[in-house]
LUMNU-279367 format. One record per residue (C-alpha): residue number from 0; x, y, z; residue in three letters. Coordinates in steps of 0.02 Angstrom, whole numbers, plus 50000, padded with zeros to 5 digits. Each point is the difference from the previous one (the first is absolute). Layout:
N
nr x y z rest
NUM X Y Z ALA
...
END
This chain:
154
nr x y z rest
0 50000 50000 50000 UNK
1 50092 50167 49957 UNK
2 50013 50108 50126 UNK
3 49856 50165 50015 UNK
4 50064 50168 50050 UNK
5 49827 50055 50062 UNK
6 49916 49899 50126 UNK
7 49806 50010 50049 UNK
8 49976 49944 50180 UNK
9 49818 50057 50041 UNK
10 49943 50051 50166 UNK
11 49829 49895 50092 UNK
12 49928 50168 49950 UNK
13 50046 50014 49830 UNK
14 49957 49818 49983 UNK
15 49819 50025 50055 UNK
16 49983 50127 49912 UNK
17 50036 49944 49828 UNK
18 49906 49823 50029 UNK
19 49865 50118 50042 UNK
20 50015 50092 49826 UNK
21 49985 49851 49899 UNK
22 49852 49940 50100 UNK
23 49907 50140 49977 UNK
24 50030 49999 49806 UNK
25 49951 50183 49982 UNK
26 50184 50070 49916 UNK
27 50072 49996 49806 UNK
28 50069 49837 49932 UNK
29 50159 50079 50010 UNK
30 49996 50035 50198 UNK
31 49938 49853 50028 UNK
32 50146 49893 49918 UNK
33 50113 50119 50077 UNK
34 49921 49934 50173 UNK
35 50036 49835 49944 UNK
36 50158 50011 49944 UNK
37 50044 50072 50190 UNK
38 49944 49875 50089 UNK
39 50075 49867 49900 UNK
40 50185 50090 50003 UNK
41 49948 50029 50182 UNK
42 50170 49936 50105 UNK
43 49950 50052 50176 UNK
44 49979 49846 50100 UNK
45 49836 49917 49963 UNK
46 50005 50075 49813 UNK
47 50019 49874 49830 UNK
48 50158 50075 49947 UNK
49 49974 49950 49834 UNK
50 50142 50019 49880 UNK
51 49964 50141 49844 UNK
52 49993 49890 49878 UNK
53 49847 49871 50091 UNK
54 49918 50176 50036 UNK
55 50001 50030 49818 UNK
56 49937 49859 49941 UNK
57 49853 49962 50159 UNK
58 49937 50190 49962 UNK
59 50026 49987 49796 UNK
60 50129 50156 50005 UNK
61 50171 50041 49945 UNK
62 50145 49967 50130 UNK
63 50064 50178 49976 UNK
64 49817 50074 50056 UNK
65 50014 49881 50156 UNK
66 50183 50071 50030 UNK
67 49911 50177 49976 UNK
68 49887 49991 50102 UNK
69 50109 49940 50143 UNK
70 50137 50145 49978 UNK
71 49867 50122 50025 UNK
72 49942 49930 50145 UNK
73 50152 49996 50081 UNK
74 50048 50174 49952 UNK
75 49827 50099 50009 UNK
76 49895 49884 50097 UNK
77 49845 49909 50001 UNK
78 49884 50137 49919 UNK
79 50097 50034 49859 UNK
80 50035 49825 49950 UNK
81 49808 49969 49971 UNK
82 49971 50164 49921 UNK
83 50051 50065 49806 UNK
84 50155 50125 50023 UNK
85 49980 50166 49987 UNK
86 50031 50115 49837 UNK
87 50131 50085 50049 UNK
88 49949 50166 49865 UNK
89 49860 50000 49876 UNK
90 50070 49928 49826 UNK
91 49920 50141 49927 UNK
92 49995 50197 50084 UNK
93 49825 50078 49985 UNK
94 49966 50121 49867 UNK
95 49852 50059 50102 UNK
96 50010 50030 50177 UNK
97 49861 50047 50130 UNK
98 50004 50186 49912 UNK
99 50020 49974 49820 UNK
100 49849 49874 50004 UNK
101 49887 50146 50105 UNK
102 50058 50102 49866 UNK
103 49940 49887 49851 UNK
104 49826 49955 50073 UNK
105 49998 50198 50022 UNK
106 50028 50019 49817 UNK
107 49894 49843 49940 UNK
108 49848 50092 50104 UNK
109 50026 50160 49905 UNK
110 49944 50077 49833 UNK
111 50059 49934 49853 UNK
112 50119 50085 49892 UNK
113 49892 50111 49859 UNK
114 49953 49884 49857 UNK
115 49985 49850 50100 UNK
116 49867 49909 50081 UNK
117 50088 49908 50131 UNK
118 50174 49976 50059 UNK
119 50087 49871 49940 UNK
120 50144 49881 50077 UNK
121 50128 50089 49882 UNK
122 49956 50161 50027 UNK
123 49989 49989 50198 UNK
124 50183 49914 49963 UNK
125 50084 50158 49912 UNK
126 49916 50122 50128 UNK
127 50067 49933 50138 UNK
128 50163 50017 49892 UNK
129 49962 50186 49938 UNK
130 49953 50023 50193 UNK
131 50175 49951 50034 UNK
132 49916 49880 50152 UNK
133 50102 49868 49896 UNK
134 50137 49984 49893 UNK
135 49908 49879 49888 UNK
136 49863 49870 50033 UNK
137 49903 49895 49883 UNK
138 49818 49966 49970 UNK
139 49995 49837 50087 UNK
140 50073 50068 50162 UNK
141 49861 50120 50010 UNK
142 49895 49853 49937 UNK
143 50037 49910 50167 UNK
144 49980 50145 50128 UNK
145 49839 50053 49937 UNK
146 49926 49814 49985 UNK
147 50071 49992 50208 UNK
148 49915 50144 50076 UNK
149 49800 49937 49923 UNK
150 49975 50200 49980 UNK
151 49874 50065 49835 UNK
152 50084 50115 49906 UNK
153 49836 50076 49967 UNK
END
């Protein structure tokens, strides 16, 4: 058996606690095998101690999630092993912030421009540019804020 740098020893409590998650059934797939996978690789006295690889297999997973899962237990404990990790920024900045979208439903709310009957998504779009509230924007991001905030432009 080769030798594992992190080593999940789980407390009585900790125990309890996770046989009580998977009893209750009520968490994602993905917790839930995470649960699993902890108590198997559990090495506290009482605990399976299961090797990675029998882990793997019993729970249908890859050895290097079960190896995963058990370094970030050991380094940022219990919560954080069952739980997704964090984004650490936004892939993507917003073009619209809080501001920029009062702004734009503003403007959607308003008159036209002369010769039209209605705004359009194009038109709000190179306001908000010739407002200088943005440096550019396109149709579709307006697209989304106005579909989120359920407001008639009428």
């Amino acid at each position: 058996m080769a030798h594992k740098k992190y080593l999940v020893t789980l407390t009585p409590d900790e125990r309890d606690h996770l046989t009580g998650l998977l009893s209750a059934g009520k968490r994602s797939a993905l917790t839930l095998a995470r649960v699993r996978i902890l108590l198997k690789a559990d090495q506290a006295d009482g605990g399976p101690a299961w090797p990675d690889d029998r882990i793997a297999e019993a729970l249908d997973c890859g050895v290097r999630t079960v190896e995963r899962v058990r370094q970030r237990f050991v380094e940022r404990g219990l919560e954080a092993a069952l739980g997704r990790k964090p984004q650490d920024r936004p892939s993507r900045e917003r073009k619209l912030d809080g501001r920029a979208e009062a702004r734009l439903i503003a403007l959607a709310c308003s008159e036209p421009p002369d010769g039209r009957a209605a705004w359009t998504l194009q038109l709000l779009a190179d306001k908000l540019v010739e407002l200088r509230v943005v440096d550019s924007v396109c149709d579709e991001t307006v697209r989304r804020v106005l579909k989120k905030t359920r407001s008639s432009r009428g």
